[in-house]
C-alpha positions in Angstrom: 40.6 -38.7 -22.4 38.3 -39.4 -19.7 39.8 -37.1 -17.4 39.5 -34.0 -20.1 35.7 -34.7 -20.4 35.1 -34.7 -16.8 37.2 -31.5 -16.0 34.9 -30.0 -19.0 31.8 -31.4 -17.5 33.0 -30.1 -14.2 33.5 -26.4 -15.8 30.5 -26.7 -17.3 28.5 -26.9 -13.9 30.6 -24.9 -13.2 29.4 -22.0 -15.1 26.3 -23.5 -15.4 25.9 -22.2 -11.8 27.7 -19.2 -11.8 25.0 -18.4 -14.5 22.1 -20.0 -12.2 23.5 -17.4 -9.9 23.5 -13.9 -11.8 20.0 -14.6 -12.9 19.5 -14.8 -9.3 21.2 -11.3 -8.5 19.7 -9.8 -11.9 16.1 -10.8 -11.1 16.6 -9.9 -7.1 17.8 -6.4 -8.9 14.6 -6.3 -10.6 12.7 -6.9 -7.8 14.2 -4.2 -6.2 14.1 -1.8 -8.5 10.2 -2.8 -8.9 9.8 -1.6 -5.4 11.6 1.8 -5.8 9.4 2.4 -8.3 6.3 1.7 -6.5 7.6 3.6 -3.3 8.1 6.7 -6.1 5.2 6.3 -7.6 3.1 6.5 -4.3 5.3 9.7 -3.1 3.9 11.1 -5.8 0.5 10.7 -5.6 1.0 11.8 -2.2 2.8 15.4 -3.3 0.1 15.7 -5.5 -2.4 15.3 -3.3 -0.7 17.7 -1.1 -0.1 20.3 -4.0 -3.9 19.9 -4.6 -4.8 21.0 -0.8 -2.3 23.8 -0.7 -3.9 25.1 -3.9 -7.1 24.8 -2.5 -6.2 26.9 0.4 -4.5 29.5 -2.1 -7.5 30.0 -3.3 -9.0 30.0 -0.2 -7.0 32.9 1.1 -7.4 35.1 -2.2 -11.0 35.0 -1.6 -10.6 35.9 2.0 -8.7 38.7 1.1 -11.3 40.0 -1.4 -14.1 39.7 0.6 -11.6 41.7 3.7 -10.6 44.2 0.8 -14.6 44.4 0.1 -15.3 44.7 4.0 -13.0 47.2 4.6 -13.8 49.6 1.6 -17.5 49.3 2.3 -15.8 50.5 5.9 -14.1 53.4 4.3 -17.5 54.3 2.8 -19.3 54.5 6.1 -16.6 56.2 7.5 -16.8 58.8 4.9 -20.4 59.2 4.6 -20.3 59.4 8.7 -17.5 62.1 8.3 -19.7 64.1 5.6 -22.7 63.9 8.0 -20.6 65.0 11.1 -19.8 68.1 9.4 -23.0 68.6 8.2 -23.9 68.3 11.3 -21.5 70.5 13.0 -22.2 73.6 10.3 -26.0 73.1 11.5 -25.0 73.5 15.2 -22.7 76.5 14.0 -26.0 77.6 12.7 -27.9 78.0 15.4 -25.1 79.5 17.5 -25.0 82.2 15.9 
């Protein structure tokens, strides 16, 4: 009789420890995860941060290329207005040519 409750004491411990021991692996597993989650959570903050400066410079470069589009037509303009005054110009030397 002895003998029987010391082999159950003994598997007792036993398990006792084995439990001891996957609380061990399921809180290292938590741990772990914990980390992952941080390392996650600052990647994105970092894309966002980065999706925030790309946008910036979007916009940046749309309103580069309105004021180019408003630069070159005021160009077009002069260009015109110089054309019309050339020819002007010339029928007023064909003028006095003749």
């Amino acid at each position: 009789m002895m003998d029987k409750g010391k082999d159950s004491a003994d598997v007792c411990v036993l398990k006792a420890e084995q439990s001891q021991k996957m609380v061990q692996d399921v809180y290292q597993s938590i741990a772990e995860i914990a980390d992952l989650a941080m390392q996650i959570s600052t990647a994105t903050e970092e894309q966002s941060l980065v999706s925030q400066e790309i946008s910036k410079n979007i916009v940046n470069i749309s309103d580069a290329s309105q004021n180019n589009l408003q630069q070159a037509e005021s160009v077009l303009n002069s260009s015109s207005e110089i054309t019309n005054r050339t020819d002007k110009l010339q029928s007023m030397v064909l003028t006095f040519r003749e």
